[in-house]
N, C-alpha and C positions, 0 to 999 in steps of 0.2 A: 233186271232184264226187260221186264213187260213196259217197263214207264222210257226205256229207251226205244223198243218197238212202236210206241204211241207215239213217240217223238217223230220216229223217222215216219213212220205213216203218216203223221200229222204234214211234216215239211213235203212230203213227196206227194200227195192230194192237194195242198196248197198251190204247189209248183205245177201241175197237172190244171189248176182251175183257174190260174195265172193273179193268187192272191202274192203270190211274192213279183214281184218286178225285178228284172234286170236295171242293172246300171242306164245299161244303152236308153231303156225306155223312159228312165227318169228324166234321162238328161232329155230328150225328147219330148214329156211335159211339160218341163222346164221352160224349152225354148216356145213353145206354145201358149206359155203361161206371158210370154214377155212381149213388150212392145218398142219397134222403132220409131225415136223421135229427131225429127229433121227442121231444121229453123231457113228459112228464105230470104233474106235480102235483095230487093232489085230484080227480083226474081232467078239469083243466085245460090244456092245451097251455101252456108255460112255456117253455120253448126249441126252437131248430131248426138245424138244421145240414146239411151236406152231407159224401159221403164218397166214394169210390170204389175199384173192383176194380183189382188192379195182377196177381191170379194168375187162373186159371184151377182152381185148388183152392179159389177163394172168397177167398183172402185180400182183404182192405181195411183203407184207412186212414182216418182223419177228424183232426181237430185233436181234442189232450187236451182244451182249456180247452168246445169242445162237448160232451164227457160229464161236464166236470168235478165238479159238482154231482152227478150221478149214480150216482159211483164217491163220492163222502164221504160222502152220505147215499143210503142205496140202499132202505133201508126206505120212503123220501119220493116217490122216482121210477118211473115206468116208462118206456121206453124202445121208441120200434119203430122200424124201419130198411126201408123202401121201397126198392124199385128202381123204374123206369120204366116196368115193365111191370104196375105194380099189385101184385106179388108182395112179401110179407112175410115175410122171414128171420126164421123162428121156432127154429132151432137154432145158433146164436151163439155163439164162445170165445173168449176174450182171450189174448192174448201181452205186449204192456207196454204202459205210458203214460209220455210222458217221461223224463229221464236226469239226468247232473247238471246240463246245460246248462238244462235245464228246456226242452229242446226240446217244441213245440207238436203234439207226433205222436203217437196211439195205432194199434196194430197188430191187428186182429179178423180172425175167420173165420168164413164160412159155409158151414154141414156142409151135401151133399145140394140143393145147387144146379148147375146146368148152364148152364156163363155160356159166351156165343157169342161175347164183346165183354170185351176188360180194355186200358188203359190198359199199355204199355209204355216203360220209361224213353229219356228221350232221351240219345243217345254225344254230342251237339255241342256246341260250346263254346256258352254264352250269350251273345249277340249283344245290345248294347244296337240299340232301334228293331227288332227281332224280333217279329215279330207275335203277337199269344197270345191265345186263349179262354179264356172262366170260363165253365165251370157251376156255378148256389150256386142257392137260396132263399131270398132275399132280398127278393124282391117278394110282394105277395098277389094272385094265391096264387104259392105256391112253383112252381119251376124256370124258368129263365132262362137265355141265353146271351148274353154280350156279349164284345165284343172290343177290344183296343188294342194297346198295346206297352210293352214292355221299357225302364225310362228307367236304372235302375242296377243292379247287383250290390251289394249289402253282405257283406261276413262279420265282420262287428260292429256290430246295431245300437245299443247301444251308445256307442259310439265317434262316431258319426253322428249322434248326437240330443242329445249333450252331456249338458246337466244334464236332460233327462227321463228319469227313470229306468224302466227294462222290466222285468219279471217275468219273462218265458221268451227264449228263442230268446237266450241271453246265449251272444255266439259262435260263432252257428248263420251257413251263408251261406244269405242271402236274397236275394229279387229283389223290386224297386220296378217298379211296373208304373202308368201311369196309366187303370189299368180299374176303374171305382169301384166299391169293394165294401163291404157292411154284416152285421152279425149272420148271418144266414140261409146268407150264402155262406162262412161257416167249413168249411172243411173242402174248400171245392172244390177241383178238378182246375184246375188251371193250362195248359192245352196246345196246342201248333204247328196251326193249320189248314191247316199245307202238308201235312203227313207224321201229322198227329196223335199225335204222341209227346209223353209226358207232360213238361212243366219244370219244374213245381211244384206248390205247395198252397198255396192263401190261407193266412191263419196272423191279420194284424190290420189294423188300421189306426190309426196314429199323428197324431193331431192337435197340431199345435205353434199355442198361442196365448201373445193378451198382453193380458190383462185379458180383455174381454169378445169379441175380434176374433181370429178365424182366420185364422192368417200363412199353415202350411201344412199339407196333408194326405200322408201316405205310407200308400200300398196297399202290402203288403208278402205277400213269399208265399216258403215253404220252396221252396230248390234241390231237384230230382229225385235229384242227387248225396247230397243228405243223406239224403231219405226211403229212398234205397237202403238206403246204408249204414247205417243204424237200421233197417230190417225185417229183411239182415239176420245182423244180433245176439239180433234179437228174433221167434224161430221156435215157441218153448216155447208151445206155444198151451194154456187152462187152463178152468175155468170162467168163467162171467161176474160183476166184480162189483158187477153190478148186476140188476135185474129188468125183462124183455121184458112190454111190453105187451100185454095180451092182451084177448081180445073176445069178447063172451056168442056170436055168429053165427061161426064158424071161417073166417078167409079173408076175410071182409067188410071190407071200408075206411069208413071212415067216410064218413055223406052229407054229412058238411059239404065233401067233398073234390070233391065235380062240376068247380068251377071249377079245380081241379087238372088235372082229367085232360083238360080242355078247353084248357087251355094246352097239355100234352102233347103234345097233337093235334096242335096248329099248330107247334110247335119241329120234329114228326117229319115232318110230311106234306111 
């Protein structure tokens, strides 16, 4: 009786001093933890993607295949990288992009920012039925949070999909999650709403059909254990190589972005 009394004092002082978190607030570090990435053409919006803090000296990761274009033709693009607070990472370094596996990860830094909020890796084993958040941009306008669960492990997709053949992650362990994700949410943060530790990165999604008729879809998203072990390897942080978008007004976001920040509002409040 006494060691159950210490329990509930313990949990209800906790709760009182705000050492447990709500759900709501996780998922609200989360989306603060994370950043929007937007690619230009011609001075056209042409890609978008998602990315997020894992250090507190600025490091982040995004998926390669979202700068991919950017890094083979860098004369063609420019590039700018949002946070959620409006703020634009104008001073940006690269470390690597992919490996031999063709894993779906590049490693950045950003100089001369003061982040209160990063994403840290989860110790736990992967639990199929594990509950999981995405943040991506995937809707119009961009930023989003939705939730599901954990339906498998793979560490060969490959192996899993038979005769469709993959381009990257050849190898790589992944996680199938059935949280629907498209374009925009490349790059997200994959992470626990119990404890908010990060478990992955979107990375794709695999359509298996037969003729004109969709059998199946797989959401699929890098292990936390991977994105570790790849960043790291990969510390050497260098120039950028590609070109940061830039704007005649310094600091200004574009007005096309209102309905942006208006969504923002309602994911945080």
């Amino acid at each position: 009786m006494k060691y159950f009394i210490f329990i509930f004092l313990f949990t209800y002082n906790a709760h009182c001093q705000g050492l447990i978190k709500s759900q709501k607030q996780i998922v609200k570090e989360g989306i603060k933890s994370t950043i929007l990435i937007r690619g230009y053409k011609n001075k056209k919006l042409v890609f978008q993607g998602a990315g997020f803090f894992i250090s507190r000296d600025g490091t982040f990761v995004t998926n390669h295949h979202v700068l991919e274009d950017a890094i083979k033709s860098p004369s063609e693009y420019r590039v700018e990288f949002l946070t959620s607070d409006e703020k634009r990472l104008t001073q940006v370094e690269f470390a690597s992009c992919s490996d031999k596996r063709k894993i779906d990860l590049c490693v950045l830094k950003a100089r001369n920012l003061k982040l209160k909020k990063t994403f840290t890796f989860s110790r736990q084993r992967i639990g199929l039925g594990q509950k999981v958040v995405l943040i991506g941009h995937c809707e119009d306008p961009p930023w989003s949070a939705k939730s599901g669960k954990i339906i498998k492990t793979w560490s060969d997709i490959q192996q899993n999909l038979g005769k469709m053949k993959v381009t990257r992650n050849d190898g790589v362990q992944t996680i199938e999650t059935n949280v629907f994700q498209c374009g925009g949410d490349s790059g997200g943060p994959l992470f626990s709403p119990i404890n908010g530790r990060l478990v992955g990165m979107t990375t794709e999604r695999h359509v298996v059909t037969k003729g004109s008729k969709e059998l199946k879809k797989y959401m699929m998203s890098i292990t936390a254990k991977e994105i570790e072990a790849y960043i790291k390897k990969n510390r050497n942080f260098k120039k950028l190589p590609f070109r940061l978008r830039s704007l005649n007004y310094q600091g200004t976001i574009p007005t096309d972005d209102k309905s942006r920040k208006e969504m923002l509002k309602k994911l945080l409040n």
